[in-house]
C-alpha positions as a printed NumPy array, in Angstrom:
array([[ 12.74 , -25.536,  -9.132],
       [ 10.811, -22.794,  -6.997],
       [  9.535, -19.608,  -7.921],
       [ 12.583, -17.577,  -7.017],
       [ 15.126, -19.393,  -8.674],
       [ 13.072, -19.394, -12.079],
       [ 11.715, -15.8  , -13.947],
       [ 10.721, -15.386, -17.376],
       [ 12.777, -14.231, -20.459],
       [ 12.632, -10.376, -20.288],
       [ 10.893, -11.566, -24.149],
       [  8.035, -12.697, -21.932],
       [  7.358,  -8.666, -21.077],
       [  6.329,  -7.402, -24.427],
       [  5.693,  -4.013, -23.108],
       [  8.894,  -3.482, -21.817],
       [ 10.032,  -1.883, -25.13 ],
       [  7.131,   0.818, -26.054],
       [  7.763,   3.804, -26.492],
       [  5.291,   5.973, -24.245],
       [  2.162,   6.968, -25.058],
       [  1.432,  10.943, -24.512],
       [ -1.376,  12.889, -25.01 ],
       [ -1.35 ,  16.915, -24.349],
       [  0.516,  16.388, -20.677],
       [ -0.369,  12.703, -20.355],
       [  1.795,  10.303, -20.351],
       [  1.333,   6.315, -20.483],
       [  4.584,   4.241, -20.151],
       [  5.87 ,   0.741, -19.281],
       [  7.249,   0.436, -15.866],
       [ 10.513,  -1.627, -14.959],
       [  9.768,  -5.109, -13.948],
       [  9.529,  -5.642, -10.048],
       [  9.143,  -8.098,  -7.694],
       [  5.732,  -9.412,  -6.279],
       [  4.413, -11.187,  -3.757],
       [  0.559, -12.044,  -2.542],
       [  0.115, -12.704,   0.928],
       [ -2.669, -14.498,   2.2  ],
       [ -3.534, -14.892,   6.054],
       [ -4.77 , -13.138,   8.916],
       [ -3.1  ,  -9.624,   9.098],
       [ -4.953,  -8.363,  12.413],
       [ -1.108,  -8.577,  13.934],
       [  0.531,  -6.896,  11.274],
       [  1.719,  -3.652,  12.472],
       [  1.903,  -1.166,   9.739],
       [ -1.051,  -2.57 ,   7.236],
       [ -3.043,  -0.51 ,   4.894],
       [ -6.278,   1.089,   4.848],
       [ -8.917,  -0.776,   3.241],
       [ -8.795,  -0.43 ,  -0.698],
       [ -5.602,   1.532,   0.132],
       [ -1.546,   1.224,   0.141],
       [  1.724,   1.988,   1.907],
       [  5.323,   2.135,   1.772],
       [  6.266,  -1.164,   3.613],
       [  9.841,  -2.278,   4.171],
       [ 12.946,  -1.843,   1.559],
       [ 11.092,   0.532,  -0.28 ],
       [  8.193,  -1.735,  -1.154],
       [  4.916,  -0.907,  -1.832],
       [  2.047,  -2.529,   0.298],
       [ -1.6  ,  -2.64 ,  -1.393],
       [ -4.654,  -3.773,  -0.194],
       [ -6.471,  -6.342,  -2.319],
       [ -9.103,  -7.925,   0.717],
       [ -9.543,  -9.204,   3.825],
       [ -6.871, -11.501,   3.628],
       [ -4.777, -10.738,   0.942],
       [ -2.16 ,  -8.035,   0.334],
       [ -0.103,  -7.5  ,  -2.676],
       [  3.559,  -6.406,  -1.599],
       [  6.049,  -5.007,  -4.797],
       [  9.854,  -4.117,  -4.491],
       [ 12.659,  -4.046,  -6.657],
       [ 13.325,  -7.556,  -7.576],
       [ 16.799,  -7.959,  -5.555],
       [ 14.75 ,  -7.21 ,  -2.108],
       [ 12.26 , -10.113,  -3.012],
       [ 14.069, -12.488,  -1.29 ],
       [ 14.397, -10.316,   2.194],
       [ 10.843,  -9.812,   1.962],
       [  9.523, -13.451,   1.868],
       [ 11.62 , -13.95 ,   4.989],
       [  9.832, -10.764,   6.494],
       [  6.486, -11.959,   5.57 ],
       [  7.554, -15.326,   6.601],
       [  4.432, -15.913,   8.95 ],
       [  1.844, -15.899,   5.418],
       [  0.827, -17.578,   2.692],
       [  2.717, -16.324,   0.032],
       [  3.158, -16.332,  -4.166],
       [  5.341, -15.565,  -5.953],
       [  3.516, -13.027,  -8.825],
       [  6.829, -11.303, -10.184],
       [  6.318, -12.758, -13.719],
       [  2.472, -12.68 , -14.129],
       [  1.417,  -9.2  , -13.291],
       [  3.361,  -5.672, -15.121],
       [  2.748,  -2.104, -14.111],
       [  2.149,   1.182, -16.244],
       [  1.925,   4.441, -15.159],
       [ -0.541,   6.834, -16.648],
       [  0.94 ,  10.406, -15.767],
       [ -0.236,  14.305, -16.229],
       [  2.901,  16.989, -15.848],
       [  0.013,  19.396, -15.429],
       [ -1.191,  17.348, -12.219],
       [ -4.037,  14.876, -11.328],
       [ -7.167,  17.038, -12.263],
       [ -6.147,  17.715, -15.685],
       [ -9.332,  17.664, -18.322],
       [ -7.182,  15.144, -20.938],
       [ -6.412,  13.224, -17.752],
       [ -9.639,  12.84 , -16.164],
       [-11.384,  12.075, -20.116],
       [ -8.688,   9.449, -20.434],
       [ -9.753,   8.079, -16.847],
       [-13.388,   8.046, -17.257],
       [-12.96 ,   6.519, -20.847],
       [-10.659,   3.412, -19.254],
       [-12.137,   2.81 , -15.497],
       [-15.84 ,   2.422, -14.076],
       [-14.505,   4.66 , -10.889],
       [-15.26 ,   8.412,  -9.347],
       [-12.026,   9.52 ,  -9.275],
       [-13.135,  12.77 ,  -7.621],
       [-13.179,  11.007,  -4.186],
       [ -9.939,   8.312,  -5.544],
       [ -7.373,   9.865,  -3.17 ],
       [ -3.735,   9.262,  -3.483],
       [ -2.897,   6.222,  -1.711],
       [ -5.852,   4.433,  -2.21 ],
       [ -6.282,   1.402,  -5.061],
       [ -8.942,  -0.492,  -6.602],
       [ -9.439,  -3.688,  -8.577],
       [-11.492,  -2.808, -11.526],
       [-12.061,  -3.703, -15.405],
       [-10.187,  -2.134, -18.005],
       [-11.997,  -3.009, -21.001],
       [-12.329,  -7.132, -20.886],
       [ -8.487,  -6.915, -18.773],
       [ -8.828,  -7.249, -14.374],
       [ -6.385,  -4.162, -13.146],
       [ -5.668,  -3.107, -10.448],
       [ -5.198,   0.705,  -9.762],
       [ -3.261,   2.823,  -7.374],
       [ -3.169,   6.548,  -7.317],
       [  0.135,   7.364,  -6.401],
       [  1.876,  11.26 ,  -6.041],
       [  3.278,  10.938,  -9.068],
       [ -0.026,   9.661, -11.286],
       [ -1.929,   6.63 , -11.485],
       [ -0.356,   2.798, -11.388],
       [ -2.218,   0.319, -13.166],
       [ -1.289,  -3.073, -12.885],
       [ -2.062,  -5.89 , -15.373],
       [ -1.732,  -9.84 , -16.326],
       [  1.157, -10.399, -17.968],
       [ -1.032, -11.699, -20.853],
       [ -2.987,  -8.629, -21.252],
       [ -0.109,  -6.69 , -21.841],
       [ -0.647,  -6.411, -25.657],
       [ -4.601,  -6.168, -25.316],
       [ -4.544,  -2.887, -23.296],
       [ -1.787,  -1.418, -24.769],
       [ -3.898,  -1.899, -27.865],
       [ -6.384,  -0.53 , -26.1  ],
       [ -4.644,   2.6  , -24.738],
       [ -3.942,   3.008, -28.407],
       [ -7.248,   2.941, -29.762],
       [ -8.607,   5.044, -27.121],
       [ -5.835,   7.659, -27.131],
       [ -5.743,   8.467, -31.161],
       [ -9.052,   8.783, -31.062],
       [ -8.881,  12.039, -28.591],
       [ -5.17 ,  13.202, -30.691],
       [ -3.052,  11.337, -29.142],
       [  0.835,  11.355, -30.546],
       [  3.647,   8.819, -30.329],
       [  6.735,   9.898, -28.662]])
């Protein structure tokens, strides 16, 4: 059995089912489960590729993100996977859809809130005065790898699968401790 004819029990995705998080205007909340794939190779050919420690909008509405030299993390709705393995044909690829989740940590008063920049420089060793949208890092969220994207809409952070409940935990912990409330 390959990788796209097998994915986990939606059980397997214990964050799936949280309520958000929200603090004053910011929000932290489980996103859908999507398709992943890391491609490996030599991407000098590759027409539309992103900026180092950056992203795009690639193909069928996926989402391109830098992760090295060599590698490239591409994520789309999970009935597009397929069309995009064939696209990306030429590289290495894996399969990640069932070992990495997304959140999305969110301010409706926009980016440069005060209780959203305390939350970031609590959780990430970044300057987020010069992290422009489009641009991701990999980076340590307490003792969990992430990586994070700043998108339009606030800030993705993608995890391991098995450091779903340790962050969210974490969030927690973090978030009461500057009044945060459970919606």
């Amino acid at each position: 059995m390959n990788a796209a004819e097998h994915t986990l029990p939606q059980a397997c995705f214990p964050l799936q089912d949280k309520a958000p998080l929200q603090y004053q205007s910011v929000t932290l909340q489980p996103l859908p489960h999507c398709g992943k794939l890391i491609l490996r190779g030599n991407f000098s050919a590759f027409a539309d590729q992103p900026a180092p420690r950056g992203f795009i909008t690639g193909p069928d509405n996926s989402r391109i993100y830098w992760l090295g030299p060599d590698e490239l993390l591409v994520t789309s709705a999970d009935n597009s996977l397929n069309v995009l393995q064939q696209q990306f044909a030429e590289y290495i690829q894996v399969d990640v859809s069932d070992y990495y989740q997304q959140l999305l940590l969110s301010d409706t008063s926009g980016q440069h809130s005060p209780a959203l920049r305390h939350l970031l420089s609590q959780l990430f060793h970044l300057d987020f005065d010069t992290f422009a949208v489009g641009q991701c890092q990999q980076t340590q969220c307490g003792q969990a790898g992430v990586l994070i994207a700043r998108q339009e809409d606030g800030y993705l952070i993608q995890y391991r699968v098995s450091y779903g409940e340790y962050l969210w935990e974490y969030f927690e912990q973090l978030m009461s401790g500057v009044g945060i409330k459970f919606v």
